[in-house]
C-alpha positions, -999 to 999 in steps of 0.1 A, spaced: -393 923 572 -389 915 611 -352 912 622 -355 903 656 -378 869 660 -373 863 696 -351 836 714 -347 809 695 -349 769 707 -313 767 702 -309 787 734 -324 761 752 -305 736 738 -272 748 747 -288 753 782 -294 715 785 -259 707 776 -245 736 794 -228 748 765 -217 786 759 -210 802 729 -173 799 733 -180 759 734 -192 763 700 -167 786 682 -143 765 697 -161 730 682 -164 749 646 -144 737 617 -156 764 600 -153 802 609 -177 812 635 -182 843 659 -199 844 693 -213 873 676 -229 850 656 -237 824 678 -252 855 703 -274 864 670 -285 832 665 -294 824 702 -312 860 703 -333 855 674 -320 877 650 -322 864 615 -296 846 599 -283 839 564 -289 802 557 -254 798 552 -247 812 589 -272 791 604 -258 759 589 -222 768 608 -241 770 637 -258 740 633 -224 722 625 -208 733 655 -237 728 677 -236 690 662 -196 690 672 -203 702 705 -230 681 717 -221 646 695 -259 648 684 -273 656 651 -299 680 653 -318 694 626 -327 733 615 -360 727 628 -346 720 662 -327 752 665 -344 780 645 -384 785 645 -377 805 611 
C-alpha cells in the first residue's frame, strides 16, 4: 500500500484563502495537529476519522462547506 499520494487539493485550497495550518488547528473544535494538517496537505494517507477533523476545521476556517472530494483525491 502507497503512503505518500502526493499534494493533495486541499493545499490549494488553503492557498486561495491564505490559510496556514495554524489557522486551522486554531478553527478546530476537535483536536487537531499541524502535524496532521502538514500530513494531510502533503498527501500522506489519513484515517477517515483524521480527515473528517480536517475537513471540519477547514469548513470553520473558511465559512464554506466543502466536501472530501474537494480536499483529498483518495
Amino acid at each position: 500500500m502507497q503512503r505518500n499520494l502526493g499534494e493533495q487539493p486541499i493545499t490549494c485550497i488553503m492557498a486561495e484563502n491564505r490559510l496556514t495550518r495554524h489557522d486551522l488547528v486554531a478553527a478546530s473544535t476537535r483536536q487537531i495537529t499541524h502535524k496532521m494538517v502538514a500530513r494531510a496537505c502533503k498527501g500522506r494517507r489519513l484515517t477517515s476519522n483524521t480527515k473528517g477533523k480536517i475537513l471540519e476545521a477547514l469548513n470553520a476556517a473558511t465559512g464554506r462547506a466543502y466536501s472530501m472530494g474537494e480536499l483529498f483525491n483518495y
